[in-house]
FITOR-903694 format. One record per residue: residue number from 1; x, y, z of N, C-alpha, C in turn. Coordinates in steps of 0.001 Angstrom, whole numbers, plus 500000, padded with zeros to 6 digits. Layout:
<pts>
   nr     n.X     n.Y     n.Z    ca.X    ca.Y    ca.Z     c.X     c.Y     c.Z
  NUM       X       Y       Z       X       Y       Z       X       Y       Z
...
</pts>
This chain:
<pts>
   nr     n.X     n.Y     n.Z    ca.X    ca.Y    ca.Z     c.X     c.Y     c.Z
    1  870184  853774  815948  869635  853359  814656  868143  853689  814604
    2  867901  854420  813636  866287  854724  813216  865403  853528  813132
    3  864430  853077  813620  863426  852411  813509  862681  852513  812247
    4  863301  851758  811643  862486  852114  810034  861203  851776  810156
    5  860809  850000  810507  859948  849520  810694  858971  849969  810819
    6  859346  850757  812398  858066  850894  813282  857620  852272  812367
    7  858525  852928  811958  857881  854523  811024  856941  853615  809829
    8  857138  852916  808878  856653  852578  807731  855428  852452  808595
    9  855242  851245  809852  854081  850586  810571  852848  852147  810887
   10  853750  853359  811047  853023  854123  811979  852578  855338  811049
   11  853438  855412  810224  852862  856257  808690  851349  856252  807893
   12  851475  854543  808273  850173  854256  807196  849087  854412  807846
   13  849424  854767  809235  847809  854849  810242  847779  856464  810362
   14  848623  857595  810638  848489  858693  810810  850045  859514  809964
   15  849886  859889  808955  850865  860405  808748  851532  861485  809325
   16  853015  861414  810139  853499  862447  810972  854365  863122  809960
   17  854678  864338  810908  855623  865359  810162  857113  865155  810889
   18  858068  865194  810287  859474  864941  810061  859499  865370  811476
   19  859332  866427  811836  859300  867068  813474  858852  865960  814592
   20  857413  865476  814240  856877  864862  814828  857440  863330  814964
   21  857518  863151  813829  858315  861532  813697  859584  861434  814580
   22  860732  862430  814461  861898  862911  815370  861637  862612  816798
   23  860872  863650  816970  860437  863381  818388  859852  862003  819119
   24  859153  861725  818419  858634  860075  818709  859834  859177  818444
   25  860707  859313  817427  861590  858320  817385  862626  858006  818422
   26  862999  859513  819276  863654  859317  819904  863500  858859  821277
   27  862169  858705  821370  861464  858106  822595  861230  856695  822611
   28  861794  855934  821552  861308  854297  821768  863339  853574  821762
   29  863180  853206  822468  864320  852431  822902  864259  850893  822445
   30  865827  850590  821199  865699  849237  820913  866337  848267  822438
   31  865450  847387  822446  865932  846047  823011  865920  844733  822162
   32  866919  843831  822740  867002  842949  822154  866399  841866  823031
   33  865445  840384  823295  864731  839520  824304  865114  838289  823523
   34  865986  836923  824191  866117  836085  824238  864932  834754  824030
   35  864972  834218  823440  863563  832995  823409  863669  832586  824885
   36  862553  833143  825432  861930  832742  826854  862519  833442  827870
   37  862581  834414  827512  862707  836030  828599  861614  836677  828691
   38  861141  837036  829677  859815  837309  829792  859933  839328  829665
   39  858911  839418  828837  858664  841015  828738  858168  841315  829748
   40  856956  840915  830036  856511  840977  831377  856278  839862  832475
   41  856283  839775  833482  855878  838868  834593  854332  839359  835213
   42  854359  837926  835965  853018  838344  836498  853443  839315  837717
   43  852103  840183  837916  852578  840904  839156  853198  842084  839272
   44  853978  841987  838412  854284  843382  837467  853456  844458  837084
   45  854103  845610  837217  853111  846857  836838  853627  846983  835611
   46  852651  847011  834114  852856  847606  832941  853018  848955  832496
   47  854441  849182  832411  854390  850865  831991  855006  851573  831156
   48  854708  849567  829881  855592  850258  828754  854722  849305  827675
   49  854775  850400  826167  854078  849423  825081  855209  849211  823881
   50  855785  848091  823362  856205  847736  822434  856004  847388  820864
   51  857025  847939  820102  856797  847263  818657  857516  846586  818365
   52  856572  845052  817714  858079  843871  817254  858432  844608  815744
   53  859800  844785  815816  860208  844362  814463  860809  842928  813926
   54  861392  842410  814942  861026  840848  814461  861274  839943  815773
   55  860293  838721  815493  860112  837583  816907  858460  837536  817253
   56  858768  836903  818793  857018  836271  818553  856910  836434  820336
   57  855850  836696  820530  855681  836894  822062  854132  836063  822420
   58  853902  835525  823535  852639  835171  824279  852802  835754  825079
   59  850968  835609  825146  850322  836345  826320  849240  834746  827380
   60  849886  834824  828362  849182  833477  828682  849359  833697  830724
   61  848228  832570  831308  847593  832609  832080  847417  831206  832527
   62  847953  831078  833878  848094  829554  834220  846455  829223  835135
   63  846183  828055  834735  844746  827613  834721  844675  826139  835309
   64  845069  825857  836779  844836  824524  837503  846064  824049  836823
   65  847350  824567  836933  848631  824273  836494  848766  824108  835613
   66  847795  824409  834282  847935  824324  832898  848293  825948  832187
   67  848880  825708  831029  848985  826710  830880  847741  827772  829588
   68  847223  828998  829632  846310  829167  828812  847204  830089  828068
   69  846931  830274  826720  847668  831202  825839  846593  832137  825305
   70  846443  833578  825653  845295  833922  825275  845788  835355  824351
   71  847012  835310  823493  847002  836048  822107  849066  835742  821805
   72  849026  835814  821114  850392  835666  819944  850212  837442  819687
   73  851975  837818  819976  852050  838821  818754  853664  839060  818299
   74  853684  839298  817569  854150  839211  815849  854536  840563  815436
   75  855733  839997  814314  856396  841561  814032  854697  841904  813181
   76  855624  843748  813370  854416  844811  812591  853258  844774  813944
   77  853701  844212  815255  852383  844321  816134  853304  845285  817438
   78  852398  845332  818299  852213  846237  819381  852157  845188  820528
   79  853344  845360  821500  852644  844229  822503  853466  844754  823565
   80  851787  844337  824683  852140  845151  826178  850914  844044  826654
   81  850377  844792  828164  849641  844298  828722  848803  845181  828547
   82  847436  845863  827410  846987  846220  827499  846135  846601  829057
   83  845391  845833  829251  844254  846005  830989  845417  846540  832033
   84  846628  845903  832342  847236  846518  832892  848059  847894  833073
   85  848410  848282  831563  848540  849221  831340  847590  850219  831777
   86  846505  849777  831499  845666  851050  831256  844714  851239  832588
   87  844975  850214  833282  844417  850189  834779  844931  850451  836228
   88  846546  850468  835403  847799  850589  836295  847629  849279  837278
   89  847438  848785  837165  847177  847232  838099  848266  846013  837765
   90  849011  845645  838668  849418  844337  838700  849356  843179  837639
   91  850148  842932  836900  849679  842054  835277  849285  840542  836116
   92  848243  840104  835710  848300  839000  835787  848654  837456  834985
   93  848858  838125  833669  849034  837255  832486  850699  837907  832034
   94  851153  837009  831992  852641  837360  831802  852935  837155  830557
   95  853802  838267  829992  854942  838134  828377  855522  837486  828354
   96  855907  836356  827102  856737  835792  827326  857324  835739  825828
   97  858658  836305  825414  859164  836038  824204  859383  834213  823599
   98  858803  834088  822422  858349  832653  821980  859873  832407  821180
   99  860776  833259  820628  861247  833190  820024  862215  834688  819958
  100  863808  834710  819332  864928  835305  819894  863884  836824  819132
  101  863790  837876  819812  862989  839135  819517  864038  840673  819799
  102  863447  841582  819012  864000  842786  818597  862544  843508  818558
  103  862953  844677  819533  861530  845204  820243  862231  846888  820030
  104  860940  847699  819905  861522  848918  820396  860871  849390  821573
  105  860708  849962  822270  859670  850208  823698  860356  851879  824135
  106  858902  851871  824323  858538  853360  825028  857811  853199  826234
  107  858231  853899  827128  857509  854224  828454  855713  854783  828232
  108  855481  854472  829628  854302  855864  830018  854499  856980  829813
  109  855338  857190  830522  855967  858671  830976  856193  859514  829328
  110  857165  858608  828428  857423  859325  827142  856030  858709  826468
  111  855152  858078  826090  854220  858192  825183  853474  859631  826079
  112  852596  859600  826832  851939  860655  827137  852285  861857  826815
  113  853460  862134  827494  854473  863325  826852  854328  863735  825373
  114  854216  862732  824505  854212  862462  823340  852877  863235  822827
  115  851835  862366  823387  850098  862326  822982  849927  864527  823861
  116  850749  864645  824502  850330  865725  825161  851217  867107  823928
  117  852348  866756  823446  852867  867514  822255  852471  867400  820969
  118  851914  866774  820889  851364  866593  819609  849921  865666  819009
  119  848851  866854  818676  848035  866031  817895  847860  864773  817406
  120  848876  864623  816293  849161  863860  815598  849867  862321  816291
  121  850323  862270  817032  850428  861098  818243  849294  861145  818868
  122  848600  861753  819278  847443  861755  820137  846134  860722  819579
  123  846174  861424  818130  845393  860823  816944  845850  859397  817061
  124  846656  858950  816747  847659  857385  816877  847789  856907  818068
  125  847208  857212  819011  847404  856417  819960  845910  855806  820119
  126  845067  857110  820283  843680  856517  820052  843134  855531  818854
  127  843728  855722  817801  843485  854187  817029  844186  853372  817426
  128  845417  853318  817382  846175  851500  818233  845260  851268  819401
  129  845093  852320  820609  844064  852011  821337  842579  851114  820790
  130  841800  851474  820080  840731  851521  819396  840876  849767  818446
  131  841975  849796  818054  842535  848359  817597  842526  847389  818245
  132  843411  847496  819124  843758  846769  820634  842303  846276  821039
  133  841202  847358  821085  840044  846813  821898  839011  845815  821209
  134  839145  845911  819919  838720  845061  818600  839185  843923  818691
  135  840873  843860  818725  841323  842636  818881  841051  842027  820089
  136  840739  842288  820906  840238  841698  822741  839209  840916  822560
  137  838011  841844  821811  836610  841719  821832  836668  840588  820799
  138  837537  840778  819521  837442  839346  818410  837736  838415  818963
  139  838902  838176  819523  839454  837156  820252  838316  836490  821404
  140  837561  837249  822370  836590  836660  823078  835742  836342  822272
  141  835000  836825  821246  833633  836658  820428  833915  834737  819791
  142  835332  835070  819411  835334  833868  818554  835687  832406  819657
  143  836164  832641  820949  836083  831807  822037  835020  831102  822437
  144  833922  832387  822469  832341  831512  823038  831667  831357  821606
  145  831733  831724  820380  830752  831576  819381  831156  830828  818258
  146  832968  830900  817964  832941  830217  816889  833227  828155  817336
  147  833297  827446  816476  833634  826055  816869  835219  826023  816457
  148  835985  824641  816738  837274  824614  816841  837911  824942  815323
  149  837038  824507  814621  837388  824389  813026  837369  825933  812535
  150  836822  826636  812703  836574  828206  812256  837924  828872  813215
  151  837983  828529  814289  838994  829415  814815  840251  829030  814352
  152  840647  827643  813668  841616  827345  812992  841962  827859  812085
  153  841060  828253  811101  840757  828423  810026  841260  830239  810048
  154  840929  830880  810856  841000  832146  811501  842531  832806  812070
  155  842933  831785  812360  844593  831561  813071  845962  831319  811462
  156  844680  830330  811112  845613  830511  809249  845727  831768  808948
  157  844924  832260  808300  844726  833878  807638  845334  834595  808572
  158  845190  834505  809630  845867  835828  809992  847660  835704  811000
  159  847935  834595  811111  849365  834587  811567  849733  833237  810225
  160  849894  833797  809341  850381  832676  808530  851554  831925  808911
  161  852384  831027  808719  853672  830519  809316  853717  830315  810626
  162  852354  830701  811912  853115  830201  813396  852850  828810  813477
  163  852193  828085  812412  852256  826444  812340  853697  826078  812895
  164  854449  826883  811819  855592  826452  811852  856917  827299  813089
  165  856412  827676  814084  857125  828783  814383  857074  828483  816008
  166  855932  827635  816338  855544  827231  817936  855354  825649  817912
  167  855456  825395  819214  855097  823704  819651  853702  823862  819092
  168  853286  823053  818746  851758  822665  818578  850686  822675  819728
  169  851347  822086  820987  850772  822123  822300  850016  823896  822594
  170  851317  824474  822063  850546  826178  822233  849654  826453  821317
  171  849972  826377  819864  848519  826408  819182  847362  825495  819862
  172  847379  824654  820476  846270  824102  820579  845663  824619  822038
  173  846570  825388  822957  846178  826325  824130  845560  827522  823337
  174  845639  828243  822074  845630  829487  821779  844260  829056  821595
  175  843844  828108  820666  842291  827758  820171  841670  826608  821405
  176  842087  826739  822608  841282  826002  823577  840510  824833  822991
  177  841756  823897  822624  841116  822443  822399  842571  821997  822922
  178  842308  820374  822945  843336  819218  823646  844207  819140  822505
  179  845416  819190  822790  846773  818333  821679  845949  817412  820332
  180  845386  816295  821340  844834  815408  820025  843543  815896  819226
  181  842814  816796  819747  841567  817710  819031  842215  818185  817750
  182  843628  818890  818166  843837  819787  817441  844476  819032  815606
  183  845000  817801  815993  845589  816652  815590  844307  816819  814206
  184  843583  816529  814627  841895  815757  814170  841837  816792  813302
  185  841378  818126  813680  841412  819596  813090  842437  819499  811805
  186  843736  819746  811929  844581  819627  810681  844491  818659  809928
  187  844053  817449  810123  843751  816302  808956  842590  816708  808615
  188  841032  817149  808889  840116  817612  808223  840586  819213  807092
  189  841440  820139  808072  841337  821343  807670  842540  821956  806814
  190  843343  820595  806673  844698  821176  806049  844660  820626  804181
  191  843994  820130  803942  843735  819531  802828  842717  820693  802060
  192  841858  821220  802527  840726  822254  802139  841227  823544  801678
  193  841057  824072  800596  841333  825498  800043  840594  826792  800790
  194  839161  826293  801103  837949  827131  801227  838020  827730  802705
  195  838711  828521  802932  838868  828816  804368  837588  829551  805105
  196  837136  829151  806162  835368  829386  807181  835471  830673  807313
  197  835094  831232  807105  834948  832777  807419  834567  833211  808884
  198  834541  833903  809672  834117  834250  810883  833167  835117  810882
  199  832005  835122  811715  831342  836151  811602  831546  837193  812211
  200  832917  837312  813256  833592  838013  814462  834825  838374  813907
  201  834960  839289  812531  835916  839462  812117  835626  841283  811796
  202  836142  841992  813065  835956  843633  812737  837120  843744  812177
  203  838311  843320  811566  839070  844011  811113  839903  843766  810231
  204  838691  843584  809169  838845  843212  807722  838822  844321  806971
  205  840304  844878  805964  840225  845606  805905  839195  846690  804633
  206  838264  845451  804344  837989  846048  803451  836175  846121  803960
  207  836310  846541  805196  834721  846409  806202  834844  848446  805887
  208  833855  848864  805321  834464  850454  805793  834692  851059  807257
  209  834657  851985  807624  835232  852422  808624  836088  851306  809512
  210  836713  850657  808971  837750  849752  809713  838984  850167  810233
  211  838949  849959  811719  840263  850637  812158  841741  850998  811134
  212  841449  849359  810228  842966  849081  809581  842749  850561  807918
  213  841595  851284  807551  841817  851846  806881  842279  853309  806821
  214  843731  852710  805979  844385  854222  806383  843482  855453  806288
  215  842675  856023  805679  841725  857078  804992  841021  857268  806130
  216  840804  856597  807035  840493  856901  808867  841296  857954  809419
</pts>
């Protein structure tokens, strides 16, 4: 079955040619991941990048037997172990499907292959790349600079519905505050229209040269 998804997802960033699309299509393999099957483990070598077409994955890191959640991703996203991937090193932060998921995945071996036949993948890999490193850098910026209320506020807009989609305990690991912090947070912040803006927001799409604009 053709990956519609992931073509619509990959069109709007580099438009390929019927040739090109072919070839890439036949290099991503559907899987199907159970709620709480892990994509990756720790320890594991990463040597594959995924697209959700639908389900929810963490990325998290155990911290004095607690657990840290340090990104959510979501259909229309890309999810691997970036650092590991790209360092060939041992993952230390393990995948973990949040919810029953439908993935397509491609190797090392076939993306490169890919980026090495064609331009036009080559072009697309270096922006998802280029994305990926935006989203790292937002995600840290807004850790040490923004306060609990802005990163809430930040987690609205941009995963709408995982209110409803995860334990609360993990939202409140994702924005590094306590269960009852987070408690406090939604009775101030759920009543309010006016959502905080971030000042650590590269990828808005209407910033120019923004990764997310197709005309890039």
């Amino acid at each position: 079955m053709e990956p519609l998804a992931l073509k619509t997802y990959l069109q709007a960033i580099v438009p390929l040619s019927e040739e090109d699309w072919k070839a890439g299509a036949g290099a991503f393999a559907r899987e199907q991941l159970r709620r709480g099957d892990y994509y990756l483990r720790e320890q594991q070598y990463c040597n594959k990048i995924s697209f959700i077409e639908s389900g929810l994955f963490r990325l998290f890191y155990l911290h004095e037997g607690a657990e840290k959640i340090m990104m959510f991703f979501s259909e229309q996203q890309f999810v691997t172990d970036y650092f590991g991937y790209l360092s060939r090193t041992p993952s230390i932060r393990p995948i973990q499907a949040v919810e029953d998921s439908v993935i397509y995945t491609i190797t090392r071996e076939k993306l490169e292959a890919l980026f090495a036949a064609s331009k036009s993948w080559e072009r697309m890999g270096r922006l998802l790349a280029e994305r990926s490193y935006l989203l790292a850098v937002q995600r840290a910026n807004r850790l040490l600079h923004d306060d609990p209320d802005t990163r809430f506020d930040a987690l609205l807009r941009e995963y709408p519905g995982l209110m409803q989609r995860v334990p609360q305990y993990m939202i409140a690991s994702y924005l590094n505050v306590q269960p009852e912090t987070l408690s406090r947070i939604k009775r101030r912040r759920m009543g309010h229209t006016n959502i905080r803006p971030s000042i650590h927001d590269p990828l808005n799409p209407d910033t120019p040269g923004s990764v997310l604009d197709p005309d890039q």
